[in-house]
C-alpha positions as protocol buffer text, in pm:
chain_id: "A"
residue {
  index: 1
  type: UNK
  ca { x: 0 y: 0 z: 0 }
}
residue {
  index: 2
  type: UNK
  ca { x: 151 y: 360 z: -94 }
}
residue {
  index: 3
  type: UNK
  ca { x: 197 y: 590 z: 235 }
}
residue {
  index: 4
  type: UNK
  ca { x: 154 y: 970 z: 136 }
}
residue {
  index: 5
  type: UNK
  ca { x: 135 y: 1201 z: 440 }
}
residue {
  index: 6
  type: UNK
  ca { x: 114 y: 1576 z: 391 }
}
residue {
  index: 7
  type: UNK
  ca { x: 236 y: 1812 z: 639 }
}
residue {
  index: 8
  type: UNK
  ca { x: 226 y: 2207 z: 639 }
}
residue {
  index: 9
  type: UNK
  ca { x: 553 y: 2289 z: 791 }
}
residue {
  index: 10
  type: UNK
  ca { x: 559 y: 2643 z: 889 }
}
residue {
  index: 11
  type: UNK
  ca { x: 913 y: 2657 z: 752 }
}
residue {
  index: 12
  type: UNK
  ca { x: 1124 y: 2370 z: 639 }
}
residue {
  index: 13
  type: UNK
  ca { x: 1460 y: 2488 z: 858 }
}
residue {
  index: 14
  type: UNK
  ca { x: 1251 y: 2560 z: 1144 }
}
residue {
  index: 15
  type: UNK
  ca { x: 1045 y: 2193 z: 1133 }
}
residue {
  index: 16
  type: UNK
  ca { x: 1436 y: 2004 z: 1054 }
}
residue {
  index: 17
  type: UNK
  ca { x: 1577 y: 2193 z: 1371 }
}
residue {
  index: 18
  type: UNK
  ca { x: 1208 y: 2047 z: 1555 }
}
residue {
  index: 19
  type: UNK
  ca { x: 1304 y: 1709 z: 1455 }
}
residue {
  index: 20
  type: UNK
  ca { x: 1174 y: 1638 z: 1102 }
}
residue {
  index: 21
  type: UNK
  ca { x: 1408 y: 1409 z: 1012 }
}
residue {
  index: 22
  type: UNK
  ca { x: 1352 y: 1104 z: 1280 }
}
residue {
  index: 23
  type: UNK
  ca { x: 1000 y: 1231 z: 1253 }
}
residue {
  index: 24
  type: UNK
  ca { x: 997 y: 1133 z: 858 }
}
residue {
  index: 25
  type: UNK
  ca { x: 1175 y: 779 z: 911 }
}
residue {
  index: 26
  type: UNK
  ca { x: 888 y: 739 z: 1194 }
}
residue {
  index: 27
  type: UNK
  ca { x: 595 y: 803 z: 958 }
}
residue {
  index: 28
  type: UNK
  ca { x: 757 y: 539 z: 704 }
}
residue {
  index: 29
  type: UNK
  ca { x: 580 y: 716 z: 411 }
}
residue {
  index: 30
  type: UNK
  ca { x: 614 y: 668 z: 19 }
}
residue {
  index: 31
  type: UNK
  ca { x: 555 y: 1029 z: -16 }
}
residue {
  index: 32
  type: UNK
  ca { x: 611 y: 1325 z: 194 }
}
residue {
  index: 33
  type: UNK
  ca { x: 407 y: 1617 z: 45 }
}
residue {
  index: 34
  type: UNK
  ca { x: 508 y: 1972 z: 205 }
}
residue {
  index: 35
  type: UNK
  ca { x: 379 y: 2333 z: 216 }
}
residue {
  index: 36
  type: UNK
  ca { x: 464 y: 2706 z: 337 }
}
residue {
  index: 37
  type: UNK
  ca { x: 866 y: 2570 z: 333 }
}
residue {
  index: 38
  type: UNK
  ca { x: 959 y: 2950 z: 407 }
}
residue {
  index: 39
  type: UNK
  ca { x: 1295 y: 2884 z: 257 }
}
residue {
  index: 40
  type: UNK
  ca { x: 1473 y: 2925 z: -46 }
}
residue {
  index: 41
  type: UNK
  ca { x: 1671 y: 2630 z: -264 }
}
residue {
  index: 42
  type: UNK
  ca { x: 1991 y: 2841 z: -141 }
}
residue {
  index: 43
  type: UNK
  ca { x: 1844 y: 2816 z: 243 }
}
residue {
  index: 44
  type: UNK
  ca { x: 1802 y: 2426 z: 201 }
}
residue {
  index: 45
  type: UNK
  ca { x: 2141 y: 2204 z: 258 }
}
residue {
  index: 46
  type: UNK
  ca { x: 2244 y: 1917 z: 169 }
}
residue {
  index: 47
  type: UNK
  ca { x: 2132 y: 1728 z: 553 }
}
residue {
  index: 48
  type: UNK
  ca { x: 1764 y: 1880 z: 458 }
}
residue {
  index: 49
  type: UNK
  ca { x: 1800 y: 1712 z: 72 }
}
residue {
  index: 50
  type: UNK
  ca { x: 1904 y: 1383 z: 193 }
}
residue {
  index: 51
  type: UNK
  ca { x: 1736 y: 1296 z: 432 }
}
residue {
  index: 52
  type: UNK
  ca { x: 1696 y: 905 z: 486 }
}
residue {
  index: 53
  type: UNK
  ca { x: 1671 y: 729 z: 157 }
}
residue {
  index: 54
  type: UNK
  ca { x: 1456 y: 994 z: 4 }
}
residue {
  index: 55
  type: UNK
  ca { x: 1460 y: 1181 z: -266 }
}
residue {
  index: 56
  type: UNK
  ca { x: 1383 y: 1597 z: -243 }
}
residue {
  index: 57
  type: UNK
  ca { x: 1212 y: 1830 z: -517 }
}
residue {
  index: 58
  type: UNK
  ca { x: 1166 y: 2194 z: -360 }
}
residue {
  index: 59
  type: UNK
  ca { x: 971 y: 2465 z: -542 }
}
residue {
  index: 60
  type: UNK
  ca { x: 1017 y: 2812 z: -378 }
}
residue {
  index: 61
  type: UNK
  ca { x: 888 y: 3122 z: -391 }
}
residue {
  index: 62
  type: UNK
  ca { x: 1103 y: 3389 z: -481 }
}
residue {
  index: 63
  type: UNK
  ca { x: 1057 y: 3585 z: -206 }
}
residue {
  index: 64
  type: UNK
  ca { x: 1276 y: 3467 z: 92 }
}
residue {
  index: 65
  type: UNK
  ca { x: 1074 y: 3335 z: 396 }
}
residue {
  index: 66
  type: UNK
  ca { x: 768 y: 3265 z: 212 }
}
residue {
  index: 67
  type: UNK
  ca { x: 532 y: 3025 z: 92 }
}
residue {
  index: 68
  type: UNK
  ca { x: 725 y: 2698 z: -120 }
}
residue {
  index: 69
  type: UNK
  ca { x: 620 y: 2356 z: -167 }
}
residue {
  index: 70
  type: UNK
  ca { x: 806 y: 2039 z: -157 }
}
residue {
  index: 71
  type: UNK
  ca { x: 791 y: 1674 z: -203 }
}
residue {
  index: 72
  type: UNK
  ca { x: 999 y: 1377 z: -27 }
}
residue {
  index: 73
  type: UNK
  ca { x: 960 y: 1041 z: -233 }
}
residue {
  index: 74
  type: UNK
  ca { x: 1132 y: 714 z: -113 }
}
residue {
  index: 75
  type: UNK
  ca { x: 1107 y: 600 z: -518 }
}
residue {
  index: 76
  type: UNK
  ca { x: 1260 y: 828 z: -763 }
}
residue {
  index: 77
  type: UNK
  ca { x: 1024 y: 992 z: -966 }
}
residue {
  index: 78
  type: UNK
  ca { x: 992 y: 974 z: -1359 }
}
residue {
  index: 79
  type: UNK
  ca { x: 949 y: 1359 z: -1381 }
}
residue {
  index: 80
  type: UNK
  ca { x: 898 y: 1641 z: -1164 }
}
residue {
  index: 81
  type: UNK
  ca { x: 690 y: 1956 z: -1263 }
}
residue {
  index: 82
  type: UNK
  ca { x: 749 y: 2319 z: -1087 }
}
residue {
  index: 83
  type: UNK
  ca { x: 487 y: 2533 z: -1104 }
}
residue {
  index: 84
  type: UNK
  ca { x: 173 y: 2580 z: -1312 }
}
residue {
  index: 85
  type: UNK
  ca { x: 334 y: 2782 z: -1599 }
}
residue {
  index: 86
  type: UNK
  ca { x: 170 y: 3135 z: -1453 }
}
residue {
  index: 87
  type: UNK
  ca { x: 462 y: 3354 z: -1377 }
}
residue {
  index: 88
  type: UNK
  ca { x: 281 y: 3525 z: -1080 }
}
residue {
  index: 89
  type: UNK
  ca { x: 190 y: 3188 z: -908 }
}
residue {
  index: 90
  type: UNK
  ca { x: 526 y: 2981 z: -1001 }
}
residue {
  index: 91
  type: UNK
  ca { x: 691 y: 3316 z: -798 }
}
residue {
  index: 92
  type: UNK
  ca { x: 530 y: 3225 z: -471 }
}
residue {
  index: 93
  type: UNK
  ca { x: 630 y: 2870 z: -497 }
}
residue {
  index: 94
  type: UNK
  ca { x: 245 y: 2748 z: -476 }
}
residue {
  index: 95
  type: UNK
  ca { x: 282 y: 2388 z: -703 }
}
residue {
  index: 96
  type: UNK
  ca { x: 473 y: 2087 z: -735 }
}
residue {
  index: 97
  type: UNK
  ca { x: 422 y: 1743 z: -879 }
}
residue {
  index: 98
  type: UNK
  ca { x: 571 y: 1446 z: -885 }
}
residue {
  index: 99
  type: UNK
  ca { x: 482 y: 1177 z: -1144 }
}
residue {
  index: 100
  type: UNK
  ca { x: 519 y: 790 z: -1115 }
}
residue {
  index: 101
  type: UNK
  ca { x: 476 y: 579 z: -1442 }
}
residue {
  index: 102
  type: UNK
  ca { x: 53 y: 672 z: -1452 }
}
residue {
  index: 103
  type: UNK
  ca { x: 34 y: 847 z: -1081 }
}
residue {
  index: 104
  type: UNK
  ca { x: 66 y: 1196 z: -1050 }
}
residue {
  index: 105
  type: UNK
  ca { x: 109 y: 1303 z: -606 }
}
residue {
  index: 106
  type: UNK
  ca { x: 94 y: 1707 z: -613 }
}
residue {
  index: 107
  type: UNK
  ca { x: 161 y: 1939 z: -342 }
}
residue {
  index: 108
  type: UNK
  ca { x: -3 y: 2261 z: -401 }
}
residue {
  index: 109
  type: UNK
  ca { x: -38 y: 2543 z: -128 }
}
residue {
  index: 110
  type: UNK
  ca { x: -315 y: 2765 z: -176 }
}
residue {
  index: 111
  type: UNK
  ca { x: -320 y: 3121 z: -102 }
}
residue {
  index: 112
  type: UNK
  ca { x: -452 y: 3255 z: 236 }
}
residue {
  index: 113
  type: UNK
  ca { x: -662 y: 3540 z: 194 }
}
residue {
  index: 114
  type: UNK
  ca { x: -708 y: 3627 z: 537 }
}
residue {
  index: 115
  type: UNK
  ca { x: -445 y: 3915 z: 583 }
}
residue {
  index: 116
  type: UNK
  ca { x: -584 y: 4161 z: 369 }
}
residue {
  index: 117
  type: UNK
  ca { x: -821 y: 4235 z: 72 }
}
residue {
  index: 118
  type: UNK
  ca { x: -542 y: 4255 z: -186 }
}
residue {
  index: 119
  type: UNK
  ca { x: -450 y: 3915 z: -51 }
}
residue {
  index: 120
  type: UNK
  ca { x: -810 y: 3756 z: -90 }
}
residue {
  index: 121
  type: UNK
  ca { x: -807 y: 3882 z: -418 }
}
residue {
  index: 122
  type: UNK
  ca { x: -461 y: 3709 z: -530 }
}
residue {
  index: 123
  type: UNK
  ca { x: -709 y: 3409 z: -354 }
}
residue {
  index: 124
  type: UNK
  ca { x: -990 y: 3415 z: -617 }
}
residue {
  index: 125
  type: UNK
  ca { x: -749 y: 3506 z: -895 }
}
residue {
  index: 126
  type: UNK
  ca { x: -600 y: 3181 z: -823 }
}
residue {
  index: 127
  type: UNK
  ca { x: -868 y: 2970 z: -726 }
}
residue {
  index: 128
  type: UNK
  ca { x: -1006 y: 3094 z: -1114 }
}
residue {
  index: 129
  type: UNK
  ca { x: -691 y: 2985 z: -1285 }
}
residue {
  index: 130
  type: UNK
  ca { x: -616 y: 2683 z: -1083 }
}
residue {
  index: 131
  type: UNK
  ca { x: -922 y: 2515 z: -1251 }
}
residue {
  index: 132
  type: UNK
  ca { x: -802 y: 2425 z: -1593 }
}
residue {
  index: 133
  type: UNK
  ca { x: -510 y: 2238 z: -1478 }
}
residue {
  index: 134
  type: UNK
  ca { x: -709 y: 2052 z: -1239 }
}
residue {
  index: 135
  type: UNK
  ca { x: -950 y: 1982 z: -1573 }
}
residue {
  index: 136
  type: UNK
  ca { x: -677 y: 1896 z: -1741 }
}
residue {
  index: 137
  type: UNK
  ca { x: -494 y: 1673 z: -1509 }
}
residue {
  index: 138
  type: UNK
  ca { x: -863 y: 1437 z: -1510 }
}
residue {
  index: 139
  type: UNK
  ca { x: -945 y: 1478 z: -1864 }
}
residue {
  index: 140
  type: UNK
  ca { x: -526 y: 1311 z: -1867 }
}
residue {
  index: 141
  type: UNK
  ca { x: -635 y: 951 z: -1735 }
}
residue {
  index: 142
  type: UNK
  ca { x: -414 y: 988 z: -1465 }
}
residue {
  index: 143
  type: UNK
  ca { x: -408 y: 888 z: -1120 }
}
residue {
  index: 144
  type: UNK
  ca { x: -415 y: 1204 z: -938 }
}
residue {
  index: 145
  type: UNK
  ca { x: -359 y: 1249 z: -551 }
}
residue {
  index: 146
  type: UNK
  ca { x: -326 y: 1600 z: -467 }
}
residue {
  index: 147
  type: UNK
  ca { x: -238 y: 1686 z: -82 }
}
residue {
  index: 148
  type: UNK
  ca { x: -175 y: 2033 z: 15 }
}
residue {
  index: 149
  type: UNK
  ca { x: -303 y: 2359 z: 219 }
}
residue {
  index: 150
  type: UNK
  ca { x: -585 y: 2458 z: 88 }
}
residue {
  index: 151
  type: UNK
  ca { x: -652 y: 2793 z: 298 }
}
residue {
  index: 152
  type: UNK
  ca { x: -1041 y: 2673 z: 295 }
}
residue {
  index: 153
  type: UNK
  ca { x: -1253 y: 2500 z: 504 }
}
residue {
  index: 154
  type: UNK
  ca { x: -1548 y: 2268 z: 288 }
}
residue {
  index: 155
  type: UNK
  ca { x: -1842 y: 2204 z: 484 }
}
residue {
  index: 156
  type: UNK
  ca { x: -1955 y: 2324 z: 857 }
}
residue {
  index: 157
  type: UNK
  ca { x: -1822 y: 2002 z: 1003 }
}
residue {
  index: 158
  type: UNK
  ca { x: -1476 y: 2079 z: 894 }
}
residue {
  index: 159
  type: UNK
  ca { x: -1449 y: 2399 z: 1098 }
}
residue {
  index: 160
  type: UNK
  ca { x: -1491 y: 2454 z: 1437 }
}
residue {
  index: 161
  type: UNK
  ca { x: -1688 y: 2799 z: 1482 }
}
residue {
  index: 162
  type: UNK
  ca { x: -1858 y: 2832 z: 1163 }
}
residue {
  index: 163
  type: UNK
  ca { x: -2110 y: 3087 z: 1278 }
}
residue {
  index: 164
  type: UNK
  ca { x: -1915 y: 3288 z: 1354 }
}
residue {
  index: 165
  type: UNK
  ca { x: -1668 y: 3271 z: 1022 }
}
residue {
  index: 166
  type: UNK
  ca { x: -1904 y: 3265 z: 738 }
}
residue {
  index: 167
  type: UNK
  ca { x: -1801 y: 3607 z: 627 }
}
residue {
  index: 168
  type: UNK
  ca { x: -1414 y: 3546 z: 722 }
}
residue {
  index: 169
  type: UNK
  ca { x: -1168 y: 3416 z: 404 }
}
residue {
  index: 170
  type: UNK
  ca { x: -1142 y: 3055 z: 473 }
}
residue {
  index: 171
  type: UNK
  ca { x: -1484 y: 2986 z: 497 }
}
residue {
  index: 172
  type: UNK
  ca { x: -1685 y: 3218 z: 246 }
}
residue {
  index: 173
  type: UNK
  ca { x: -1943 y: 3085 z: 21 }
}
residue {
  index: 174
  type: UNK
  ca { x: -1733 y: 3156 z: -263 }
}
residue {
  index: 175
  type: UNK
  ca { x: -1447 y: 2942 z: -182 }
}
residue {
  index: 176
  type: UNK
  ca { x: -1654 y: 2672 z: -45 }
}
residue {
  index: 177
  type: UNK
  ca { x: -1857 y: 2708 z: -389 }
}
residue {
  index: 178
  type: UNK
  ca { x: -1488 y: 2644 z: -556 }
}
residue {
  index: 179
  type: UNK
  ca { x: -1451 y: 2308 z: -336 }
}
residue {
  index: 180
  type: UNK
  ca { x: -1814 y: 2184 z: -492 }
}
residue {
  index: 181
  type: UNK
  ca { x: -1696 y: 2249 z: -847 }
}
residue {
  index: 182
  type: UNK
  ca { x: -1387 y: 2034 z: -789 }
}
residue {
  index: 183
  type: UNK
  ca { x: -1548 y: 1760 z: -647 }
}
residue {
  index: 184
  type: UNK
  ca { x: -1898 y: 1815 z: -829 }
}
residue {
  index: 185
  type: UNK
  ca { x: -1813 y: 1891 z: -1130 }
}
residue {
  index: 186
  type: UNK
  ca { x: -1436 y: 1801 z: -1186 }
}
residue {
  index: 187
  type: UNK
  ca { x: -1503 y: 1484 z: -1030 }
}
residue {
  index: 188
  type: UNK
  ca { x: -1237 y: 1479 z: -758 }
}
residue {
  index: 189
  type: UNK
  ca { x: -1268 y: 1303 z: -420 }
}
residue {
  index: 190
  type: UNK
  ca { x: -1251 y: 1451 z: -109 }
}
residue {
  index: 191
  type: UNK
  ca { x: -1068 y: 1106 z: 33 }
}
residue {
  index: 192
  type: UNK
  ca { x: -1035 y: 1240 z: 438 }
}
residue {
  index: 193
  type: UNK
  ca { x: -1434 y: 1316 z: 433 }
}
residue {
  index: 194
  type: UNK
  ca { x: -1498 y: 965 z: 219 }
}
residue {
  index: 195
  type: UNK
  ca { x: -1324 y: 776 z: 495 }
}
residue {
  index: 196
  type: UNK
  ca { x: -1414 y: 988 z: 797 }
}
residue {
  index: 197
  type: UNK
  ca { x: -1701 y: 1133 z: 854 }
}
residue {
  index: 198
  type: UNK
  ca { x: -1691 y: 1234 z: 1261 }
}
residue {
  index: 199
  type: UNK
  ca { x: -1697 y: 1592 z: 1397 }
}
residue {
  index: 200
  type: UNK
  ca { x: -1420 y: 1767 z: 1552 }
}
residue {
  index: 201
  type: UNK
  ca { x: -1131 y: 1619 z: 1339 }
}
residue {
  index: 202
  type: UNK
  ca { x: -929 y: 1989 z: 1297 }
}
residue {
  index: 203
  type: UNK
  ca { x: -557 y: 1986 z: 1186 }
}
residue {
  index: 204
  type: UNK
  ca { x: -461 y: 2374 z: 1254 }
}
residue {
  index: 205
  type: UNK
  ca { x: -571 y: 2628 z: 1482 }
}
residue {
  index: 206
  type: UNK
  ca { x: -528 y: 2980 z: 1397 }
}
residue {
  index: 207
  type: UNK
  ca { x: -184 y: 3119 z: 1532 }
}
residue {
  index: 208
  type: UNK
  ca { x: -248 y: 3475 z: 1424 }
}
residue {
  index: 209
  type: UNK
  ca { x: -620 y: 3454 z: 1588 }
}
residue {
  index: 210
  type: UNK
  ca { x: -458 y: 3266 z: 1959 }
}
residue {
  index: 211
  type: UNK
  ca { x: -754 y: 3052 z: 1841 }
}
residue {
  index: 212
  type: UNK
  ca { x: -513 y: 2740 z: 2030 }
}
């Protein structure tokens, strides 16, 4: 059975100094899919690249201490993409994916748009282009897995105080609206909510909010 485990890092130098490393020979996966690396290729030596038996592809944004996505793979891949082929998105290091004879694993790190208006748009801008890749990654007859951050919360049960952040980015109907088209009409699977189902299974809690 292939292992994929993604993991938003909140900086790839910070997490190795944390114990990544004996963490990632722990989890035993196939495929380590990783967001917001923070780093640059420059930043990331050669005890970050080689770690264990696994091989390292790193796409980063251009802008040091930001965004970046990466992917750890215990099999070499056939080919490795960077990027989506938008200038603007490839420079904050939002897309990477890793292909294996008919699988494709992606990483992709969506933007928040939580900070500030100009931000939210960058969000929708995004969230509009991002769609004919996805289209055309299905319409490929690949396998697809895509893991990532995607700065959006689906359905009611997948966020603790809903109420409260229906008008918040994260959790307006727009971006929840973008979620349905994927999965309705792009005909991705949501595989966490297909094999769980329970309440109250949250992965982050908002650092800039104290919401921990």
């Amino acid at each position: 059975m292939l292992r994929i485990i993604s993991l938003n890092l909140n900086g790839i130098r910070s997490a190795v100094r944390k114990g990544l490393a004996p963490w990632m020979k722990r989890s035993n996966a196939d495929i380590l899919c990783l967001q917001e690396l923070k780093a640059q290729e420059k930043d990331i030596d050669d005890d970050t690249r080689n770690i264990s038996s696994y091989h390292s592809y790193f796409h980063c944004a251009q802008r040091p201490g930001y965004s970046g996505v990466g992917i750890y793979s215990k099999r070499e891949p056939d080919d490795v993409i960077e990027g989506l082929g938008i200038d603007d998105i490839d420079a904050e290091g939002r897309y990477i994916e890793a292909r294996f004879n008919n699988l494709s694993v992606i990483s992709v790190y969506v933007p928040s748009g939580s900070s500030s208006e100009e931000r939210l748009a960058i969000k929708f801008r995004f969230m509009e282009r991002f769609i004919e890749p996805l289209q055309q990654l299905m319409d490929s007859g690949r396998e697809v897995v895509i893991c990532g951050d995607w700065n959006t919360a689906h359905k009611e049960i997948d966020l603790k105080n809903w109420k409260s952040n229906k008008k918040n980015s994260g959790f307006m109907p727009e971006e929840r609206e973008w979620i349905d088209g994927i999965l309705n009409n792009l005909r991705y699977v949501d595989v966490f909510r297909t094999l769980n189902s329970r309440p109250d299974q949250y992965t982050w809690w908002s650092n800039r909010g104290q919401a921990w």
